[in-house]
VOPAGU-2260 file (C-alpha; in pm, 1 decimal, decimal comma):
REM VOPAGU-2260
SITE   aa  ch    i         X         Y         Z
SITE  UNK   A    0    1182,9   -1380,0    1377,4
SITE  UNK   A    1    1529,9   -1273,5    1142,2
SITE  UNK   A    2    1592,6   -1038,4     935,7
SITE  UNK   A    3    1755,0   -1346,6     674,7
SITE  UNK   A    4    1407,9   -1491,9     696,2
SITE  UNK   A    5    1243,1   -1192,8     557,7
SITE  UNK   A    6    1496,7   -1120,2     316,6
SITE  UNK   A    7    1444,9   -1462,3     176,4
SITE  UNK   A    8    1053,7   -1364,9     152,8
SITE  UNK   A    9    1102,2   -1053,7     -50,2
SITE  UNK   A   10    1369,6   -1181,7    -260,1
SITE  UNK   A   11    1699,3    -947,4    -116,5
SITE  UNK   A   12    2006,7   -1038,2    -204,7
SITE  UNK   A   13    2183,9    -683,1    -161,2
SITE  UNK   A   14    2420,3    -561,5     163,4
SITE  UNK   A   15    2274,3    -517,9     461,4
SITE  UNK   A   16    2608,0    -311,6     578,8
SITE  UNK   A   17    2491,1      30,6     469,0
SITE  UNK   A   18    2228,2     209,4     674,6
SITE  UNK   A   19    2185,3     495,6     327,1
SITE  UNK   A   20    1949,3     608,6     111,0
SITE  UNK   A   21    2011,9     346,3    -156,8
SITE  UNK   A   22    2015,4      14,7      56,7
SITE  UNK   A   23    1689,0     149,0     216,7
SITE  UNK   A   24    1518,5     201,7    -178,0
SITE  UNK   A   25    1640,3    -168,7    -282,1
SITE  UNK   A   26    1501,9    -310,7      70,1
SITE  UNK   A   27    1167,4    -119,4     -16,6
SITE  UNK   A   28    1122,8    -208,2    -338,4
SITE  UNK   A   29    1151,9    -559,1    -268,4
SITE  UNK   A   30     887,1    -576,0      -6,1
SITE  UNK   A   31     610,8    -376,7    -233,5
SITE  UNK   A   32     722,6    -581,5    -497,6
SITE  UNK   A   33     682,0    -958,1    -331,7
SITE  UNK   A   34     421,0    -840,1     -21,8
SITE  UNK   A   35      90,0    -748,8    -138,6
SITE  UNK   A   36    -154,9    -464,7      21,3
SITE  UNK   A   37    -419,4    -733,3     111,5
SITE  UNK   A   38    -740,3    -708,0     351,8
SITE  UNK   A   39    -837,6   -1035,4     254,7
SITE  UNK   A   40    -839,1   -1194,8     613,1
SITE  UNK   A   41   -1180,5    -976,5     682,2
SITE  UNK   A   42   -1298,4   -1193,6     389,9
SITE  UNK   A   43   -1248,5   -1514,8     505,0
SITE  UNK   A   44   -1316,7   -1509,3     842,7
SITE  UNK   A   45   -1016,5   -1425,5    1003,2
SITE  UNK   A   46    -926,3   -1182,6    1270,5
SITE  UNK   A   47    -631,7    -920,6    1159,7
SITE  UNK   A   48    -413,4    -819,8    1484,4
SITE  UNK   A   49    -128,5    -618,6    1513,3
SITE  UNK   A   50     109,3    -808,3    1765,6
SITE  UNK   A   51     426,8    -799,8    1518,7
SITE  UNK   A   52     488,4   -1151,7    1575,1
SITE  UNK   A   53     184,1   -1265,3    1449,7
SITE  UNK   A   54     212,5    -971,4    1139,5
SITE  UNK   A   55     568,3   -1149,0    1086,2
SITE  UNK   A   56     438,8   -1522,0    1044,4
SITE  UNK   A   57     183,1   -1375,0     835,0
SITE  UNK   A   58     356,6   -1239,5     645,0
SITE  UNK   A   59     676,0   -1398,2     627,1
SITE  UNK   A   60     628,8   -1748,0     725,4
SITE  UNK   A   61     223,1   -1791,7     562,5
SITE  UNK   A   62     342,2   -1560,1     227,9
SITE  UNK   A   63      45,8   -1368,1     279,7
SITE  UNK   A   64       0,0    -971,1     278,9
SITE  UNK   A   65    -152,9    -671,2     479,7
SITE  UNK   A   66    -252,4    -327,6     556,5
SITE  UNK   A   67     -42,4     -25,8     621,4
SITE  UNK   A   68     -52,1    -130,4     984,2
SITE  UNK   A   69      88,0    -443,8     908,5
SITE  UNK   A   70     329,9    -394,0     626,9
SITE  UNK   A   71     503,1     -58,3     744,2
SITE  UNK   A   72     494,0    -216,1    1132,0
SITE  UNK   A   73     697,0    -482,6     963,2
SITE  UNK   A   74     887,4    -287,7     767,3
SITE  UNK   A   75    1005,1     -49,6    1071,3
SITE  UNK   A   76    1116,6    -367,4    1216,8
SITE  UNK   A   77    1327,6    -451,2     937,6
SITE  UNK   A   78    1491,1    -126,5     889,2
SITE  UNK   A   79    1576,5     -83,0    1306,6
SITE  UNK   A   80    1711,2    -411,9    1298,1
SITE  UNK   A   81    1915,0    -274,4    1045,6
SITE  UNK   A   82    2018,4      42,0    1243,3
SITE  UNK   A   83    1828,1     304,4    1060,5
SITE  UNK   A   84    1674,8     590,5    1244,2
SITE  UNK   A   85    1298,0     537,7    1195,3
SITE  UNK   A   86    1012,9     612,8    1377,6
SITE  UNK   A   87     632,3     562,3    1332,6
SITE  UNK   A   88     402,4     831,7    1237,2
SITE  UNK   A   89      -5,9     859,8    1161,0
SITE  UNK   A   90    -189,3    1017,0     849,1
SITE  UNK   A   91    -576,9    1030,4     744,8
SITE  UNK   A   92    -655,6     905,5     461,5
SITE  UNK   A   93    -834,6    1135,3     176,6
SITE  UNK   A   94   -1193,5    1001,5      89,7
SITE  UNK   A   95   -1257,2    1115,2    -288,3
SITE  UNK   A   96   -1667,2    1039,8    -187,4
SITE  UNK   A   97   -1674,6    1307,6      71,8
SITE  UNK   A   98   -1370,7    1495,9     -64,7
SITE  UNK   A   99   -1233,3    1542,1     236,0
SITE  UNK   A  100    -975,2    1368,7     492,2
SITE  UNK   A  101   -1089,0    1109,0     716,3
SITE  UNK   A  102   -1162,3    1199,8    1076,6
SITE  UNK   A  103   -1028,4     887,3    1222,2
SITE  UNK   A  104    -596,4     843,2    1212,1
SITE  UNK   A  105    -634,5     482,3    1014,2
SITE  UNK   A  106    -294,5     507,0     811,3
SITE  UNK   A  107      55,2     385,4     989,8
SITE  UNK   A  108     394,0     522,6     802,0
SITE  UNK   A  109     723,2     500,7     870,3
SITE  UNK   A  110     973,8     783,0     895,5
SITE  UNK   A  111    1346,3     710,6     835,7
SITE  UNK   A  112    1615,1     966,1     885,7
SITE  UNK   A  113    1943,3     920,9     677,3
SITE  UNK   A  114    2262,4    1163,3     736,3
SITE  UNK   A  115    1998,7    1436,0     920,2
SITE  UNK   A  116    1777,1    1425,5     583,0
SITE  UNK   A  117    1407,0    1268,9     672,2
SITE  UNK   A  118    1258,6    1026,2     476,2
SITE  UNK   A  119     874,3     897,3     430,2
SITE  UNK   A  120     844,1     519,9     361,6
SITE  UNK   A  121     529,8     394,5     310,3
SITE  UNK   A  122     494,0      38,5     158,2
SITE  UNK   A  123      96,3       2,7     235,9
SITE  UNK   A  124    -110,6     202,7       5,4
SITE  UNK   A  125    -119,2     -38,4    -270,7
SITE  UNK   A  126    -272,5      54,2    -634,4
SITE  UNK   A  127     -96,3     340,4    -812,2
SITE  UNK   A  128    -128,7     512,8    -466,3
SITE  UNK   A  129     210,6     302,7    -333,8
SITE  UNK   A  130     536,9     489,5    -377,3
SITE  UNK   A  131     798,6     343,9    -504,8
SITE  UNK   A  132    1085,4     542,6    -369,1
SITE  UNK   A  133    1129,7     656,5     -12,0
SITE  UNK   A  134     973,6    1070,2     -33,2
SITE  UNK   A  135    1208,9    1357,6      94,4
SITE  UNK   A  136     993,4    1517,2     318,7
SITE  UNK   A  137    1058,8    1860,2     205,1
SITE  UNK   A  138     746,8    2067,1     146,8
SITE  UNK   A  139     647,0    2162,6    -216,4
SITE  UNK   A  140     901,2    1965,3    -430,3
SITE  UNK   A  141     785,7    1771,6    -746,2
SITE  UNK   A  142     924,1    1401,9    -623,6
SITE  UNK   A  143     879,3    1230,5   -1020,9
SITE  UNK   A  144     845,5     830,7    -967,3
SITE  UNK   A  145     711,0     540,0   -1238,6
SITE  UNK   A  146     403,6     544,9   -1057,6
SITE  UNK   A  147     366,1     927,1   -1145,0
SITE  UNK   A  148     440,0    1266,7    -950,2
SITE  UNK   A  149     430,9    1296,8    -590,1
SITE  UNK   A  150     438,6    1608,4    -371,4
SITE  UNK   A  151     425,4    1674,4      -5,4
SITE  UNK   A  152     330,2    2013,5     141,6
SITE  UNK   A  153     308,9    2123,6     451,1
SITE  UNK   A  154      81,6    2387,8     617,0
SITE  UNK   A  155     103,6    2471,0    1001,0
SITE  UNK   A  156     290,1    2176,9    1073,6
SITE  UNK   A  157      -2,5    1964,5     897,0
SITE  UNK   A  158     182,1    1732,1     581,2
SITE  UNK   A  159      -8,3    1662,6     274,6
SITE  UNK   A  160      20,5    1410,5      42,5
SITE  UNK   A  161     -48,3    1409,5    -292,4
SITE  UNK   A  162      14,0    1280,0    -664,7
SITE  UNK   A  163     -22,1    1354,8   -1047,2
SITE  UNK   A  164     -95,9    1109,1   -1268,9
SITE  UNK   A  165     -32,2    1014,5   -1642,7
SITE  UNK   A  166    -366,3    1010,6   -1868,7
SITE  UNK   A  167    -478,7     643,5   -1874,6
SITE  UNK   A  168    -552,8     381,3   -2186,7
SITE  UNK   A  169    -850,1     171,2   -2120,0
SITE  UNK   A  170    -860,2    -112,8   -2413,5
SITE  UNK   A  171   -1145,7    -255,3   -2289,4
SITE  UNK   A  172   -1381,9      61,6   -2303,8
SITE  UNK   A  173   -1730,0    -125,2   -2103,1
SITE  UNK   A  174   -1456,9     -24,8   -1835,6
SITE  UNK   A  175   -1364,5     326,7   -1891,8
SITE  UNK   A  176   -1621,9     473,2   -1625,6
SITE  UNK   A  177   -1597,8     231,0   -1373,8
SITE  UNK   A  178   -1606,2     375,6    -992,7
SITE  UNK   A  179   -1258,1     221,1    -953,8
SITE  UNK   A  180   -1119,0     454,0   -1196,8
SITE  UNK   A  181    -948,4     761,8   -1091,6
SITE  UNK   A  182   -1126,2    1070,2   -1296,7
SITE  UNK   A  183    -892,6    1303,8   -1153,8
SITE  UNK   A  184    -553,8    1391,7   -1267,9
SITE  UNK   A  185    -429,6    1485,7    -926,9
SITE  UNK   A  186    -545,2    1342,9    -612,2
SITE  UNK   A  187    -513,3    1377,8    -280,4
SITE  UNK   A  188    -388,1    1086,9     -71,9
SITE  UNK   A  189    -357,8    1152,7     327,9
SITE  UNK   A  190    -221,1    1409,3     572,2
SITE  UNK   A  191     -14,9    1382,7     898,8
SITE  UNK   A  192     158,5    1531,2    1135,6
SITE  UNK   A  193     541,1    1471,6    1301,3
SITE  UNK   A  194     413,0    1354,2    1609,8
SITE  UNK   A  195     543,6    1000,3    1676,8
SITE  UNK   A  196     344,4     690,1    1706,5
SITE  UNK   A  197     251,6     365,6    1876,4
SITE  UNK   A  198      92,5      38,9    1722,0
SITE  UNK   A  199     -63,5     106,1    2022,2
SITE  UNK   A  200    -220,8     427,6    1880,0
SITE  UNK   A  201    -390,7     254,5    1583,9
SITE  UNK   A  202    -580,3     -42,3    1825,9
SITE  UNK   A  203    -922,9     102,0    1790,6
SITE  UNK   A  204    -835,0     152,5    1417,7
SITE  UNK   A  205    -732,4    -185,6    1373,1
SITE  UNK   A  206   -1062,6    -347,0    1506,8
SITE  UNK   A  207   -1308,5     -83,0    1368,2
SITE  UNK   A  208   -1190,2    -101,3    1025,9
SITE  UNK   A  209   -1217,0    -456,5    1028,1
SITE  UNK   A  210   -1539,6    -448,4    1195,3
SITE  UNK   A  211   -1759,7    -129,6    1058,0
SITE  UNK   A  212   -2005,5    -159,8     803,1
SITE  UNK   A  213   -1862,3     214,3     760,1
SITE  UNK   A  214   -1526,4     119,3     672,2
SITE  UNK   A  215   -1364,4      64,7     356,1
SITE  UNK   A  216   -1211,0    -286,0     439,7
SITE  UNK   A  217   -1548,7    -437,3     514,2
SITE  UNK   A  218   -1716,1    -326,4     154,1
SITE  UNK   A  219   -1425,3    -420,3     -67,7
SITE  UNK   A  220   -1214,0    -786,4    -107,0
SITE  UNK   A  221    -874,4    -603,4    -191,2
SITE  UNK   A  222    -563,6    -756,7    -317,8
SITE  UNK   A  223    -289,2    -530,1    -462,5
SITE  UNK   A  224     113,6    -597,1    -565,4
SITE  UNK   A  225     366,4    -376,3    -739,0
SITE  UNK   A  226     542,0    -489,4   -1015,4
SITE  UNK   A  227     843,7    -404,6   -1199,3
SITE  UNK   A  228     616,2    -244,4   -1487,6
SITE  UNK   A  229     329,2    -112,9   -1257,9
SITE  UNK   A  230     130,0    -326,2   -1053,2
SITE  UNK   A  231    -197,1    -579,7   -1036,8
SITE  UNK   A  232    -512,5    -538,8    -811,2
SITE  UNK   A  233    -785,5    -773,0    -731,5
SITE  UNK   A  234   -1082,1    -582,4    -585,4
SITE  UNK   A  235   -1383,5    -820,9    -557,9
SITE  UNK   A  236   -1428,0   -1024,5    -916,8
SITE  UNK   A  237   -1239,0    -750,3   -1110,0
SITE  UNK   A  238    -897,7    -791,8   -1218,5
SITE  UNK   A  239    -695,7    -478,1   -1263,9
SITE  UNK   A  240    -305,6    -466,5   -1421,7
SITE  UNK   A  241    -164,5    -125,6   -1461,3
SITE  UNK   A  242     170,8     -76,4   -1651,9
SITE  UNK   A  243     315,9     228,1   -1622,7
SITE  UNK   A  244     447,2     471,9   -1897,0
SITE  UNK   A  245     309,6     185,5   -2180,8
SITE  UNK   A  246     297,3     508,1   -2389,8
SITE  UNK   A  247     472,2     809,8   -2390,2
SITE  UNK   A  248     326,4    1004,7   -2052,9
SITE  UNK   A  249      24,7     700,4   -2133,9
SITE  UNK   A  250     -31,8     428,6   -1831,0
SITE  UNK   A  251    -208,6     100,3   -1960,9
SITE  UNK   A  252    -511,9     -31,4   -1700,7
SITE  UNK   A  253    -640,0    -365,8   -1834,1
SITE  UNK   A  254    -976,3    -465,2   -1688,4
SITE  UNK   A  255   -1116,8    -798,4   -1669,5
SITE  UNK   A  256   -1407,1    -983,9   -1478,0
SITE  UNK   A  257   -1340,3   -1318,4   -1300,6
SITE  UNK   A  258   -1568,3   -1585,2   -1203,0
SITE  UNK   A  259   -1590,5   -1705,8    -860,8
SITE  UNK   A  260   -1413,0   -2044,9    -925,5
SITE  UNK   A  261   -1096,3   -1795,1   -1095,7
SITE  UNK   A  262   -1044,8   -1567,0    -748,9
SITE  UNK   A  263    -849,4   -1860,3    -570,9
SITE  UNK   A  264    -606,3   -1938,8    -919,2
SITE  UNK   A  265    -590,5   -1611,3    -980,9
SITE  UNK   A  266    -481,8   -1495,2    -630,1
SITE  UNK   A  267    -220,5   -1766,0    -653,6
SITE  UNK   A  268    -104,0   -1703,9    -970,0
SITE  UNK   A  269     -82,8   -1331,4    -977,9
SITE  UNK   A  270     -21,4   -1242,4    -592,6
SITE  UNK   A  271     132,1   -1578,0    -499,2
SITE  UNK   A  272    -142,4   -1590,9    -189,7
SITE  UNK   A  273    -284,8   -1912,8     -85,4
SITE  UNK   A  274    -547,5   -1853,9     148,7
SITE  UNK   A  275    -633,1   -2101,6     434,6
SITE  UNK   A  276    -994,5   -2075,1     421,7
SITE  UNK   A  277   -1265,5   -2004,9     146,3
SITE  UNK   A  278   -1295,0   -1624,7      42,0
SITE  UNK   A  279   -1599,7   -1484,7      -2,9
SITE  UNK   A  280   -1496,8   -1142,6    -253,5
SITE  UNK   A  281   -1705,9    -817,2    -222,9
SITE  UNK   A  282   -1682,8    -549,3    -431,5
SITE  UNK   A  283   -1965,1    -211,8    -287,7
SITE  UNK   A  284   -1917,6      66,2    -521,0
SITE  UNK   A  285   -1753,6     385,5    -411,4
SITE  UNK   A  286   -1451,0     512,5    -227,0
SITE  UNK   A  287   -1142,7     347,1    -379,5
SITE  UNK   A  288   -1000,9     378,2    -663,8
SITE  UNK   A  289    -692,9     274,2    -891,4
């Protein structure tokens, strides 16, 4: 495991001398832009652990992706190898379904403090959920990025996140009320608190996500990577791309339906993946959206 390995994987070519606010943007922005937000290893039989050697070769070594826990584990690596200040913290997600906050902690961030300023980085949300910037964590400030408006606020020592989005263009219209699409204009994402965290805290997670008929990551094949103009997702058969801004406070989400024998080219040609064994996609309505 080096850090010039994983620079090589995401593309870097910047300093590495710097431990500020800038360095830390351009390091982030390469990962989310070259690592996807993947779950596909529940969908072809393989087992998703969180030793960070084995989320390195994954990642690094096999090109692949990952889940928060895996991408932001990674990440933290990379950024105290680097010598910034950064610690691990735990959020519940927001379930749109059951409009309310999940009870179980399921979502790993990083926290990186810069010249006594703290910082949320959080490269593994995927969709147009995945910031693009590291967030001031400063309670009720409008934080404008591409992928729209984000705002924490904090109540009681309890930190919400949430964003604002730009109305959406649908071209092809057989699409425009799909369940992936997000009806609402501002959305909740997840809440946490300032305690710090273990990977060892998110063990059960790890499994039961990965495991429950309940969860998420069992119903849904997902695939998601940022790009420069907004970013692609693969969620079963359907094909999302997203640019951002394509008119003037307008985002563009371009729908299409694969067939089974397109997943594997498509995977490689629009998430550079390669998978190892044969994917079976799943796509059970409900509960995420784009």
């Amino acid at each position: 495991m080096n850090l010039e390995e994983y620079f090589a994987r995401t593309g870097y070519k910047g300093s590495t001398e710097k431990q500020d606010l800038e360095t830390l943007t351009d390091i982030f922005q390469h990962h989310i832009r070259a690592v996807p937000f993947e779950n596909l290893s529940i969908h072809c039989g393989e087992k998703i652990t969180l030793e960070l050697e084995h989320v390195y070769n994954k990642i690094v070594r096999r090109k692949r992706g990952g889940w928060c826990m895996e991408n932001n584990q990674l990440l933290g690596w990379v950024l105290k190898g680097l010598g910034y200040d950064t610690s691990f913290l735990g959020a519940y997600v927001f379930n749109p379904q059951q409009n309310a906050y999940a009870t179980l902690m399921t979502h790993l961030v990083v926290k990186v403090v810069i010249d006594g300023k703290a910082y949320i980085v959080d490269g593994g949300f995927g969709v147009s959920y995945q910031m693009w910037q590291p967030m001031e964590l400063v309670s009720g400030k409008d934080q404008p990025q591409a992928p729209g408006v984000f705002r924490f606020t904090e109540k009681n020592g309890v930190w919400y996140l949430e964003k604002m989005r730009r109305k959406q263009y649908i071209p092809n219209q057989s699409f425009s009320n799909s369940d992936l699409l997000e009806k609402k204009e501002c959305r909740k994402v997840y809440m946490f608190s300032l305690e710090p965290r273990t990977v060892e805290d998110f063990r059960f997670q790890c499994t039961y996500l990965q495991t429950s008929p309940d969860s998420l990551f069992t119903k849904k094949s997902i695939c998601t990577l940022q790009t420069a103009e907004g970013f692609r997702a693969l969620i079963g058969w359907t094909l999302t791309e997203t640019t951002y801004n394509y008119k003037e406070n307008m985002d563009l989400v371009e729908f299409v339906t694969l067939e089974d024998e397109e997943v594997e080219k498509t995977l490689k040609e629009k998430f550079n993946i390669t998978l190892e064994r044969k994917l079976v996609p799943i796509n059970v309505k409900g509960s995420y959206t784009i």
